[in-house]
Rosetta silent file (secondary structure, phi, psi, omega in degrees, C-alpha in Angstrom):
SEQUENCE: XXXXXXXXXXXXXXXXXXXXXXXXXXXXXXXXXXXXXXXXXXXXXXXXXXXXXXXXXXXXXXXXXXXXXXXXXXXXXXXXXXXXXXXXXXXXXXXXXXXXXXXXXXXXXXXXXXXXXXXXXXXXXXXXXXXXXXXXXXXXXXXXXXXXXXXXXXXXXXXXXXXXXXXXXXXXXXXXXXXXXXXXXXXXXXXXXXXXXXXXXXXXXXXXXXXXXXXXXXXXXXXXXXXXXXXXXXXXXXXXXXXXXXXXXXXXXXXXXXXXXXXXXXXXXXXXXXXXXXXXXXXXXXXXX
SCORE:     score description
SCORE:     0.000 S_00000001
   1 L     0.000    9.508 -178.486   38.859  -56.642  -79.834 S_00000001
   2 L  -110.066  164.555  156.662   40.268  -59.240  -82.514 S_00000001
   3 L    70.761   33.243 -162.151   43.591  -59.779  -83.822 S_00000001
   4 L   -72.675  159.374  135.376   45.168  -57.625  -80.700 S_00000001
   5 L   -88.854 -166.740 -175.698   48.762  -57.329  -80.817 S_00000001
   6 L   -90.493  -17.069 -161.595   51.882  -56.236  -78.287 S_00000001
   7 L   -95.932  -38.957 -154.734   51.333  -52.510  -79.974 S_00000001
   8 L  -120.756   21.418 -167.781   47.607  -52.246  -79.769 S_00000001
   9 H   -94.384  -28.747 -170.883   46.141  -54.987  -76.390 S_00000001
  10 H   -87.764  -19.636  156.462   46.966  -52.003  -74.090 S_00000001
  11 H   -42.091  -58.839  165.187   44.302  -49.212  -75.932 S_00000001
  12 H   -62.048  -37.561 -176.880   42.029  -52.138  -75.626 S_00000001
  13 H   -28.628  -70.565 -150.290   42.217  -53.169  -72.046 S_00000001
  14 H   -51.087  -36.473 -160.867   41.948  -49.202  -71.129 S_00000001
  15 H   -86.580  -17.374 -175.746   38.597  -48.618  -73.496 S_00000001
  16 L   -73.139  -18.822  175.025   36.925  -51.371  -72.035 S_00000001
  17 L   -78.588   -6.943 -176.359   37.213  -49.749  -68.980 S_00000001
  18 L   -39.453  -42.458 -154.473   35.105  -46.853  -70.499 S_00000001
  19 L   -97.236   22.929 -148.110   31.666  -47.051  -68.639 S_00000001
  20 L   -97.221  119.513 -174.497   33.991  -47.214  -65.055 S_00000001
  21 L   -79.339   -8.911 -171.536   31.710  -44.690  -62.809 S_00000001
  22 L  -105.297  111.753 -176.104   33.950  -43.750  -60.272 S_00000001
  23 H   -66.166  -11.012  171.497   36.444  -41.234  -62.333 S_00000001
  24 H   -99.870    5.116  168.359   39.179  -41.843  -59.767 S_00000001
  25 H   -82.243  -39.283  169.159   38.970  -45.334  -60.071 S_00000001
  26 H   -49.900  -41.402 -176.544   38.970  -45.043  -63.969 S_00000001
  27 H   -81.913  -52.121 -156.193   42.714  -42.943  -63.698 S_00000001
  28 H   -72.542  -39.320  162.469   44.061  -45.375  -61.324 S_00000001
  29 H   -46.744  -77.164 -179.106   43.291  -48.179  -63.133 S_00000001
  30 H   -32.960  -48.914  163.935   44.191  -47.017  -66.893 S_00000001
  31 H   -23.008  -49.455 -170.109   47.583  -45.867  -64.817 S_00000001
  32 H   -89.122  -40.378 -175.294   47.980  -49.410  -63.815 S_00000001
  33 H   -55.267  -68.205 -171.045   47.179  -51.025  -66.965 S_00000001
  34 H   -56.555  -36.498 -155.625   49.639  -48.770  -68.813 S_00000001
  35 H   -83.380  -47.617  166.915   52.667  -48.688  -66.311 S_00000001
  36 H    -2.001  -77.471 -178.649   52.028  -52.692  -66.386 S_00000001
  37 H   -88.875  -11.618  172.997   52.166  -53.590  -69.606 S_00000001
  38 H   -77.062   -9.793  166.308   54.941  -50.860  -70.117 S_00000001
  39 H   -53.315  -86.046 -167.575   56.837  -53.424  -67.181 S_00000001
  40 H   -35.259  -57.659 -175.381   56.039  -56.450  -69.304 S_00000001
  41 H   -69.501  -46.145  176.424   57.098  -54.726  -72.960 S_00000001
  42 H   -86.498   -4.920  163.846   60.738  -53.514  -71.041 S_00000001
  43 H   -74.998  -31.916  176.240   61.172  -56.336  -69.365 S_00000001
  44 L    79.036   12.875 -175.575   60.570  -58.228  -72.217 S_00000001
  45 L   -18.803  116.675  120.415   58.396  -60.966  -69.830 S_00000001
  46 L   -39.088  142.293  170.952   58.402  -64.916  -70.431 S_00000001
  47 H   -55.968  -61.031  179.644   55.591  -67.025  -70.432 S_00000001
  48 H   -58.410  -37.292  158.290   57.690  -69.141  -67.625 S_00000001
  49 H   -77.911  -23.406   82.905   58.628  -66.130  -66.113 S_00000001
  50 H    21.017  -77.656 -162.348   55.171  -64.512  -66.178 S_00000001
  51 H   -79.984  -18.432 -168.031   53.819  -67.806  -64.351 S_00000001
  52 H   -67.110  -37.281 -170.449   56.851  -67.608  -61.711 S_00000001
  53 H   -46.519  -47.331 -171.931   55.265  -64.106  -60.777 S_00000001
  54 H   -50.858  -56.856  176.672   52.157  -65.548  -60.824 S_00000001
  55 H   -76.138  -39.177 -169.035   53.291  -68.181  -58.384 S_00000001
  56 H   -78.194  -43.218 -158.743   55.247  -65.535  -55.972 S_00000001
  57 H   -83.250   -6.656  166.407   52.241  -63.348  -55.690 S_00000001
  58 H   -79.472  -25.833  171.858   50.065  -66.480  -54.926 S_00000001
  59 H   -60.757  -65.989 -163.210   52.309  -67.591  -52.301 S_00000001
  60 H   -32.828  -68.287 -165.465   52.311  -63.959  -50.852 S_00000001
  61 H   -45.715  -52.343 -177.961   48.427  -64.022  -50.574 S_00000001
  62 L   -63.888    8.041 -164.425   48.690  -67.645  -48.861 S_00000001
  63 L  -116.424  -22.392 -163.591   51.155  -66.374  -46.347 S_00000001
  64 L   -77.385  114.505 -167.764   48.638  -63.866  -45.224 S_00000001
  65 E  -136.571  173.859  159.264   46.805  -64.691  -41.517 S_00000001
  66 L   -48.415  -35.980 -178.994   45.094  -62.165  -38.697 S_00000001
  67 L  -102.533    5.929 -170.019   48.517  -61.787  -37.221 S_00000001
  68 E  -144.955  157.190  168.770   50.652  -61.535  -40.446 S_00000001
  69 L  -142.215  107.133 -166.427   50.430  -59.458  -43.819 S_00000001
  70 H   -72.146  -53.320 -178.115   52.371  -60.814  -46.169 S_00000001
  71 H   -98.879   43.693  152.184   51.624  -57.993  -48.966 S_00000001
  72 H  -119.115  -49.677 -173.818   52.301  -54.763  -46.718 S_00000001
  73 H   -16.848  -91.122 -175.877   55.684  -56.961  -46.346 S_00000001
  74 H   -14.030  -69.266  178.668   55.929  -56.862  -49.717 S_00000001
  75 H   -69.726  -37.796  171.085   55.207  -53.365  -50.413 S_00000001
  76 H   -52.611  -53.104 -170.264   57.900  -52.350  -47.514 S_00000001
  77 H   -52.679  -45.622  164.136   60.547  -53.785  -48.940 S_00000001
  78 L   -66.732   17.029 -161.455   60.038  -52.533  -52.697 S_00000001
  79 L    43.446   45.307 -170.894   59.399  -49.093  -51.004 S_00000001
  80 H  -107.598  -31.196  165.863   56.096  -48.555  -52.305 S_00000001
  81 H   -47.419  -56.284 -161.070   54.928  -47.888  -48.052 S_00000001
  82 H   -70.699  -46.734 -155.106   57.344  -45.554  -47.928 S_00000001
  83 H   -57.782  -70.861 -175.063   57.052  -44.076  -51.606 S_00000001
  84 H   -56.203  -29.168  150.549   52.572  -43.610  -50.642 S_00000001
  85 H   -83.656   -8.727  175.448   53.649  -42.112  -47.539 S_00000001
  86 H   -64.864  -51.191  150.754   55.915  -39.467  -48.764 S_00000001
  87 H   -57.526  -77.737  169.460   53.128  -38.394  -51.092 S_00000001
  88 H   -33.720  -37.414  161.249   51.023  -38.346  -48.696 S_00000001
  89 L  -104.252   63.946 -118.567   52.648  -36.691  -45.631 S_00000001
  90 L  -117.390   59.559  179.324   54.348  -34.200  -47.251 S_00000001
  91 L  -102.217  153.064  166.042   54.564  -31.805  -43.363 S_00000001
  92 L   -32.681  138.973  157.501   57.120  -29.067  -41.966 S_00000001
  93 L   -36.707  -43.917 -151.967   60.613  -29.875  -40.269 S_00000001
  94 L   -85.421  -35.613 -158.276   59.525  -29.004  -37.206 S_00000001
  95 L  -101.953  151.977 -145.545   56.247  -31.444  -37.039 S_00000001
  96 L   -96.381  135.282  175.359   57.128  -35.308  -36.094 S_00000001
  97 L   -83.935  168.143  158.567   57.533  -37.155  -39.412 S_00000001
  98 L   -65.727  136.081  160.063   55.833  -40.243  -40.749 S_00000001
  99 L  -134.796 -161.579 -175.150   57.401  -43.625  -41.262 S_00000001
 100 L   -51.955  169.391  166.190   55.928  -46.861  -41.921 S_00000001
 101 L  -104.271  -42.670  164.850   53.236  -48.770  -40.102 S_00000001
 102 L    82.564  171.846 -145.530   54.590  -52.177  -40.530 S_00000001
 103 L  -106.355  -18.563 -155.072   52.766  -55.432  -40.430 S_00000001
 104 L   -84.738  -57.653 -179.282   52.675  -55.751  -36.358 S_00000001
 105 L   -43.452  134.857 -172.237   49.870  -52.999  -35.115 S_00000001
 106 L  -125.454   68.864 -166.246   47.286  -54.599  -33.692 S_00000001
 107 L   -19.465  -20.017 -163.885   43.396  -53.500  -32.768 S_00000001
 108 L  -126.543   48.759  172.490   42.909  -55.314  -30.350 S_00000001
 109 L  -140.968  171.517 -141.121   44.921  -54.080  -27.724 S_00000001
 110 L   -68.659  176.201 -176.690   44.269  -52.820  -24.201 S_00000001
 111 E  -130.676  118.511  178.792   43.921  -49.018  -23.008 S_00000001
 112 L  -122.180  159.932 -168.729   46.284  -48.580  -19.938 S_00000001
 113 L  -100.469  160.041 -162.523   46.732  -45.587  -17.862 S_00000001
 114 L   -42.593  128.037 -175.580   49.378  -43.094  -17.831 S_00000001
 115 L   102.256  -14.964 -153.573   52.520  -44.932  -16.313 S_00000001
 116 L   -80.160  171.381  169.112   51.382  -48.439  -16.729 S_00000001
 117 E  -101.925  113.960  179.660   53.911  -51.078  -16.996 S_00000001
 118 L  -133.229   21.454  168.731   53.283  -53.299  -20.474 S_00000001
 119 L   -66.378   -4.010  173.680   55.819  -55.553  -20.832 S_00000001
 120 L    50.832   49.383  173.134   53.455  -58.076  -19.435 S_00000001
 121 L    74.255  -15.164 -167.140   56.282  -59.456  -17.523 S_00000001
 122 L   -88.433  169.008 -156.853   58.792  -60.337  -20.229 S_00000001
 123 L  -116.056  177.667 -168.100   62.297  -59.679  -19.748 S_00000001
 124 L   166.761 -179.472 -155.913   64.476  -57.490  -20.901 S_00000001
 125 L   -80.241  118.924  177.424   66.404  -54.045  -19.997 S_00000001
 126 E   -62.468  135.460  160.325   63.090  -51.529  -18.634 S_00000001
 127 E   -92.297   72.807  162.325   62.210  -48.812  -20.766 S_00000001
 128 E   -82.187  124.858 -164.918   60.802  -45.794  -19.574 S_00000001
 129 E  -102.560  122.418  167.377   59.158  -43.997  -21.983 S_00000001
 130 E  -105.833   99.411 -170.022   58.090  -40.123  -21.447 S_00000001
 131 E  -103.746  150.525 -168.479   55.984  -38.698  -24.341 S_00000001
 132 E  -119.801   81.035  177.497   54.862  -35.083  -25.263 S_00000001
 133 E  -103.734  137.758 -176.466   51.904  -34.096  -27.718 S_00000001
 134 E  -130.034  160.942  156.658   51.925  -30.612  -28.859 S_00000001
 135 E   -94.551 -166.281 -159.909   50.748  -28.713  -31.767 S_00000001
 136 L   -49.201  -56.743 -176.119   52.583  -26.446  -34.138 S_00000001
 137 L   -48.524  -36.333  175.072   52.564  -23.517  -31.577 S_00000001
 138 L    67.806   52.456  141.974   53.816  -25.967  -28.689 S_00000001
 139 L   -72.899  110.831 -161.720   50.407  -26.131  -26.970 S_00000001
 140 E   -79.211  148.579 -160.044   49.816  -29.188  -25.417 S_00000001
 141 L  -107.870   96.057  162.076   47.129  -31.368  -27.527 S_00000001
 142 L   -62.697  116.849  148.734   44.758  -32.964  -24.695 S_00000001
 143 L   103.267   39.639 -172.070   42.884  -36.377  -24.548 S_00000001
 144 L   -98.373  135.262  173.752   45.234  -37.363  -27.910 S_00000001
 145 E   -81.643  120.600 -149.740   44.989  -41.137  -28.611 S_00000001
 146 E  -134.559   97.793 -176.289   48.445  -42.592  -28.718 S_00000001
 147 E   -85.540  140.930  166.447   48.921  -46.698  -29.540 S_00000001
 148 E  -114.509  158.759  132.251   52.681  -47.695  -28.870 S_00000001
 149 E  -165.422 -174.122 -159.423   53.962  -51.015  -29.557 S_00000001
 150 L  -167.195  168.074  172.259   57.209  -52.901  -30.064 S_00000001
 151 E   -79.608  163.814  173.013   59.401  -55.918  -30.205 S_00000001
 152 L   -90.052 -165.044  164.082   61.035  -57.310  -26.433 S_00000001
 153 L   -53.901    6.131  169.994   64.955  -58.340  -26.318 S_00000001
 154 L  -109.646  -71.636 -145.864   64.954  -61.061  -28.863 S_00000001
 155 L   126.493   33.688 -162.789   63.366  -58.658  -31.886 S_00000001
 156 L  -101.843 -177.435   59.593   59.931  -60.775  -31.171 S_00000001
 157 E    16.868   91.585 -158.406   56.617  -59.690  -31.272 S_00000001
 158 L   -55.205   -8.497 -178.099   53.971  -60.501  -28.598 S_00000001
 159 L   -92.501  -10.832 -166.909   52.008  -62.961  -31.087 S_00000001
 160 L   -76.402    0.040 -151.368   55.877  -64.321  -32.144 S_00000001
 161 L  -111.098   99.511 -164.082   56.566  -64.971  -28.657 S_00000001
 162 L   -48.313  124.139  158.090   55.785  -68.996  -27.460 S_00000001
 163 L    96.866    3.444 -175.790   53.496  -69.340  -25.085 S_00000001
 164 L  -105.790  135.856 -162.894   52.272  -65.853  -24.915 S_00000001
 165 L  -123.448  -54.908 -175.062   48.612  -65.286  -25.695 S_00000001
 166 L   -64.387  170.306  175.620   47.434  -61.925  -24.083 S_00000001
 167 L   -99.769  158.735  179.638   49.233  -58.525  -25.987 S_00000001
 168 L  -137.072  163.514 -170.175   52.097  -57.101  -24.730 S_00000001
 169 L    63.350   10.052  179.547   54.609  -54.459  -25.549 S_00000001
 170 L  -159.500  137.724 -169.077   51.763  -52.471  -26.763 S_00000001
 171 E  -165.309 -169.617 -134.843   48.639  -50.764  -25.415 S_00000001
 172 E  -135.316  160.615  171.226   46.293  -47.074  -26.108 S_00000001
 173 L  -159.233  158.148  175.758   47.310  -44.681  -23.988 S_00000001
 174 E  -135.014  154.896  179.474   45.494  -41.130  -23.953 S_00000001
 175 L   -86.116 -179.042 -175.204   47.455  -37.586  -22.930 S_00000001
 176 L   -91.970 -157.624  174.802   46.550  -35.418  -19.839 S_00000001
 177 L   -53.847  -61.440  172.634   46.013  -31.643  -19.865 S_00000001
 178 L   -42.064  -39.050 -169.186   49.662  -31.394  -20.766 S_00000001
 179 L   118.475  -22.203  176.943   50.014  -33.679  -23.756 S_00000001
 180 E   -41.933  102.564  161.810   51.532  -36.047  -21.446 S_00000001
 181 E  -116.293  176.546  174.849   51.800  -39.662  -21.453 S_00000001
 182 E  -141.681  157.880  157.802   54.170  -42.473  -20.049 S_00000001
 183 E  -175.539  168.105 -156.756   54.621  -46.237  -19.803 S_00000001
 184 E  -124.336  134.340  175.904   57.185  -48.253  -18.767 S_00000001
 185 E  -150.184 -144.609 -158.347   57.847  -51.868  -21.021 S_00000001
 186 E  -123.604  167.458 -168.869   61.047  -53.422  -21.834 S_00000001
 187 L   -88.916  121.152 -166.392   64.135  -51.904  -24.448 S_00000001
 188 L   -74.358  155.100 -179.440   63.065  -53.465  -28.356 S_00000001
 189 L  -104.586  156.925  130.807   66.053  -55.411  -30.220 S_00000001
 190 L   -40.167  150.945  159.251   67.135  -55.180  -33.908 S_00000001
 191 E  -163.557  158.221  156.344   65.359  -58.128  -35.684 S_00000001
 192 E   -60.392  131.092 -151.430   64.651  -59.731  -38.877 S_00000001
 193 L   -86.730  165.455  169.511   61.857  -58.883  -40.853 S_00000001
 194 L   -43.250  154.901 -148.666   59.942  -62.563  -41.745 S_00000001
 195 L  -160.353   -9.294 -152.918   62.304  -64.943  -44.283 S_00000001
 196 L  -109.785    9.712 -176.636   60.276  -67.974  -44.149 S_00000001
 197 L  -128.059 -134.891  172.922   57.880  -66.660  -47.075 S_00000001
 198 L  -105.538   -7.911  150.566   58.195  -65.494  -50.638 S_00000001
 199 H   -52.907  -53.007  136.839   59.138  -61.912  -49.010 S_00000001
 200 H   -39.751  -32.532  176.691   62.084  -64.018  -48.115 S_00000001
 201 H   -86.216  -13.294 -168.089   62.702  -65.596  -51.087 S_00000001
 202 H   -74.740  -80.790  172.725   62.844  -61.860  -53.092 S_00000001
 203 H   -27.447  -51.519  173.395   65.470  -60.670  -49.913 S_00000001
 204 L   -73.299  -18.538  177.389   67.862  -63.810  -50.356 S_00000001
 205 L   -82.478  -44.194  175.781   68.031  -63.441  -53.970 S_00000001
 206 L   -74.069   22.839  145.087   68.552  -59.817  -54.041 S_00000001
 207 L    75.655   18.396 -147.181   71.772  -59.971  -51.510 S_00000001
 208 L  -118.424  138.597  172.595   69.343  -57.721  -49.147 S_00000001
 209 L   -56.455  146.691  175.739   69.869  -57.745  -45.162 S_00000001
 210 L   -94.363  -54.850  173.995   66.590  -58.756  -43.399 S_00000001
 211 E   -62.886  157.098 -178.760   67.117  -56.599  -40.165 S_00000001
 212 E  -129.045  164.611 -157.291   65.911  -53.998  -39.287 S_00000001
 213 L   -81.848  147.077  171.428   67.185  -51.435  -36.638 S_00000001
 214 L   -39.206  150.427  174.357   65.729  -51.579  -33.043 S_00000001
 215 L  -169.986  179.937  177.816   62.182  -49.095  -32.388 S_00000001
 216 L  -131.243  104.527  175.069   59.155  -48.050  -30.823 S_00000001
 217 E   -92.398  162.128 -179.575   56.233  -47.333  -32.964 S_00000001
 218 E  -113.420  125.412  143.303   53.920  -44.795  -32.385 S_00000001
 219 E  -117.835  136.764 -165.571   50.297  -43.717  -33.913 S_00000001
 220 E  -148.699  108.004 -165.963   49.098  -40.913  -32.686 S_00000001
 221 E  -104.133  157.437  160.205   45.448  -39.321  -33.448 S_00000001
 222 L   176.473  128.846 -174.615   43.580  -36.462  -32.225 S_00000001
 223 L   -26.095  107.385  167.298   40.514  -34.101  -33.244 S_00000001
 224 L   100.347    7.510  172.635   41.675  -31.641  -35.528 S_00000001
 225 E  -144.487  153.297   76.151   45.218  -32.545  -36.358 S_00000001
 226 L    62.529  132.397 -176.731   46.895  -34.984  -38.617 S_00000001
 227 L  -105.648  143.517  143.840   47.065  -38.744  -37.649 S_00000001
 228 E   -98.401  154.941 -175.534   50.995  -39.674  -37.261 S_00000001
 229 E  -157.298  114.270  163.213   52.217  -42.935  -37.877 S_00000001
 230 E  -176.148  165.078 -163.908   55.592  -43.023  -36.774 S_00000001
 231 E  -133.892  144.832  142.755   58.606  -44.917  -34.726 S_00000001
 232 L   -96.919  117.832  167.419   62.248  -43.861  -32.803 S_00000001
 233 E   -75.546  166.842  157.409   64.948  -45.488  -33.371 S_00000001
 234 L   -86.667  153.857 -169.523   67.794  -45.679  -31.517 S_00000001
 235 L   -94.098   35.373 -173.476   70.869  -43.553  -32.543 S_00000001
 236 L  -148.307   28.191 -169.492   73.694  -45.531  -32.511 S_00000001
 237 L   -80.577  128.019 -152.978   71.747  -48.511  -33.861 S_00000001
 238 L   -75.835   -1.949 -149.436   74.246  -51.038  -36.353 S_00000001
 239 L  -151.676   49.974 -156.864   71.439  -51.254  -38.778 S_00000001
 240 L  -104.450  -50.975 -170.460   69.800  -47.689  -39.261 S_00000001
 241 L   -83.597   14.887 -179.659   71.346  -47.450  -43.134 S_00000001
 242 L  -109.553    5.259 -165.686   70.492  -51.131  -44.290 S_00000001
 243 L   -39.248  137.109  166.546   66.297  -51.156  -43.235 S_00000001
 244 L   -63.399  -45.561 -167.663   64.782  -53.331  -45.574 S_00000001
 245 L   -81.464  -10.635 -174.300   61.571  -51.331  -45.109 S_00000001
 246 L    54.500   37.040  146.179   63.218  -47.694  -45.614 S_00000001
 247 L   -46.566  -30.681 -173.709   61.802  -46.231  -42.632 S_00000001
 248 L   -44.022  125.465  137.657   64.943  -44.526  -41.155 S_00000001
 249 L  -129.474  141.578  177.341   64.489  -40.561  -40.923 S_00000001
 250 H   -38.246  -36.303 -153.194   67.225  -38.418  -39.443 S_00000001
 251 H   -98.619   10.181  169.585   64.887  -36.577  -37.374 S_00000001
 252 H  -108.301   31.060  174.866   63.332  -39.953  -35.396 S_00000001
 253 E   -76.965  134.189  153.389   66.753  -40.996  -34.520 S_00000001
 254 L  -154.508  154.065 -167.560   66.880  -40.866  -30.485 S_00000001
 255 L   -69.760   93.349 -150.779   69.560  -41.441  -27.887 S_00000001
 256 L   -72.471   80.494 -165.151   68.244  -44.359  -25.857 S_00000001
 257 E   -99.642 -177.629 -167.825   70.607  -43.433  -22.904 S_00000001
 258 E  -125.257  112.435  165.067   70.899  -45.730  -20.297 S_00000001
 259 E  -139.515  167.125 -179.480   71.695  -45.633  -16.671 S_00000001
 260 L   -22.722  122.666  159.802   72.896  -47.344  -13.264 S_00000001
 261 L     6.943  -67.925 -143.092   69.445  -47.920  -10.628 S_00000001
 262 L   -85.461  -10.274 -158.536   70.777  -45.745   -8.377 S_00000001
 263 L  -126.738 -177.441 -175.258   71.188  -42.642  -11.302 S_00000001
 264 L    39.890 -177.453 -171.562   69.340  -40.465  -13.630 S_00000001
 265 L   -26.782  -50.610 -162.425   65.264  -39.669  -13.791 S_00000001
 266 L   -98.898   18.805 -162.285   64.057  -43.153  -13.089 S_00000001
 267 L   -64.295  117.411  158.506   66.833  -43.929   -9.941 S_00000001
 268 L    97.846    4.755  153.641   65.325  -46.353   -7.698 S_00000001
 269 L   -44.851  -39.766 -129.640   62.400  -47.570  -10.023 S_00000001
 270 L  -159.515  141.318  136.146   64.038  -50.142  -11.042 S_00000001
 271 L   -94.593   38.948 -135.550   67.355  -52.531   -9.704 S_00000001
 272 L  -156.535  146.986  170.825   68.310  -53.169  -12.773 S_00000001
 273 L   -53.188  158.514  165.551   70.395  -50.702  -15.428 S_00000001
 274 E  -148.480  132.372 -154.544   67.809  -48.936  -17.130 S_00000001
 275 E  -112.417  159.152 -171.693   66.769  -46.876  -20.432 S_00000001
 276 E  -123.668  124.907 -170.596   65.018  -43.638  -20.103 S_00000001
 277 E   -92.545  135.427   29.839   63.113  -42.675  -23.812 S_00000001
 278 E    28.672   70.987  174.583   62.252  -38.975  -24.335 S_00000001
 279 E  -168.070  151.955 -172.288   60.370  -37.017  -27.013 S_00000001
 280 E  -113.021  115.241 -175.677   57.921  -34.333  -27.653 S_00000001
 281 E   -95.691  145.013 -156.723   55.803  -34.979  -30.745 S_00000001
 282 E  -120.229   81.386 -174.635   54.370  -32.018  -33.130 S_00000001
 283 E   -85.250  154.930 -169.462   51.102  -32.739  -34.663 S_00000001
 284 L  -111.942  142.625  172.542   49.929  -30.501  -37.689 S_00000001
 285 E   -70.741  158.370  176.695   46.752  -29.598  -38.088 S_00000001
 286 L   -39.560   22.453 -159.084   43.724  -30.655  -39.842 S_00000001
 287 L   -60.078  131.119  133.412   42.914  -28.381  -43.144 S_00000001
 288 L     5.102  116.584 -157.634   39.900  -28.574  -44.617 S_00000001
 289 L  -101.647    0.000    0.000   39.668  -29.713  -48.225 S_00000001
């Protein structure tokens, strides 16, 4: 342990790590140690540059509240969300893919019944959304828990949104016999992902777009299948091939279409233009280990 050098401090770290009882903690660490200092040695690191790091990742953590997570930001942006779900959800074409989770999902929100209305009044274009859970087979998956939530017609958030204290745009929903559920809210904007922190400060140096394309997210659990974590975009949305978070997939592109009061599914609902949402989701089952 004396007299380390640049050739021989990473051998040491790792054996000190020797007695580490949990053997998968022991590979992920040495893993981290090595890929680290193999950063540092190709990068060629400064001590001032070194401390800037130092400084950005202290910032991150101090940016970090009950309503915000600074370092899932963080990890969206580099793709490391995306990268750890990719390993990880590795399913069939046919079964509804994963994308991100995002910083927004919230626990603490209400369980309304099939149909409810949860825009909590704010305004914007109405959204009716009609959802489908099935399994592989295209059996409908009963009593499946399903959280939605979303941004309103600015790109806000319900805690982003002044003056609004209960949640909105998002609530539990469970399916019927069918796999069915519904709920009616308002049609989500494009928006910017937060700028005002050192997630911001990475994104303005590196020339990188903030928005992200309009969505709905979805998680969707149920005994004996596969949790999903996943959102639809819309498909004609200006901002599908710049996400900062690298969420897009081809197959949760959907056509948001939109019609008159008086026309399509929802005619007379509503006196207002309106969009009608669609899709039947494919959960995979549950193997054993």
């Amino acid at each position: 342990m004396r007299d380390l050098t640049s050739d021989t401090i990473t051998g040491a770290v790792i054996s000190t790590m020797r007695d580490t009882k949990d053997p998968r903690l022991a590979e992920i660490l040495e893993s981290l140690v090595r890929h680290l200092h193999a950063f540092v040695r190709e990068a060629e690191l400064t001590e001032e540059e070194w401390a800037r790091g130092v400084d950005f990742l202290t910032r991150t953590g101090q940016m970090c509240t009950p309503t915000r997570q600074e370092f899932i930001l963080l990890s969206d942006v580099l793709g490391v969300t995306m990268l750890v779900d990719a390993l990880c959800n590795q399913r069939p074409a046919e079964a509804t893919q994963n994308s991100v989770l995002g910083p927004y999902f919230r626990q603490d929100r209400p369980q309304h019944k099939d149909g409810a209305d949860i825009s909590e009044g704010l305004p914007g274009t109405p959204l009716f959304f009609e959802g489908r859970v099935v399994n592989a087979e295209g059996a409908p998956v009963a009593g499946a828990a399903v959280d939605v939530w979303h941004s309103d017609a600015d790109g806000h958030y319900d805690m982003e949104v002044p003056g609004q204290v209960d949640p909105a745009m998002r609530a539990l929903f469970r399916t019927d016999e069918t796999g069915h559920f519904s709920f009616r809210s308002i049609r989500p904007s494009s928006y910017p992902i937060p700028g005002d922190g050192p997630v911001g400060e990475l994104m303005s140096a590196t020339g990188r777009s903030l928005m992200r394309p309009a969505h709905v997210h979805l998680l969707i659990e149920a005994p004996g299948f596969q949790r999903v974590t996943t959102m639809l975009f819309p498909s004609d949305d200006a901002y599908l091939d710049a996400d900062p978070v690298f969420g897009v997939k081809e197959s949760l592109l959907e056509d948001y279409d939109t019609y008159a009061p008086d026309e399509g599914p929802c005619r007379g609902l509503t006196d207002v233009p309106y969009t009608l949402l669609r899709r039947t989701f494919v959960l995979e089952p549950l193997f054993a280990a």
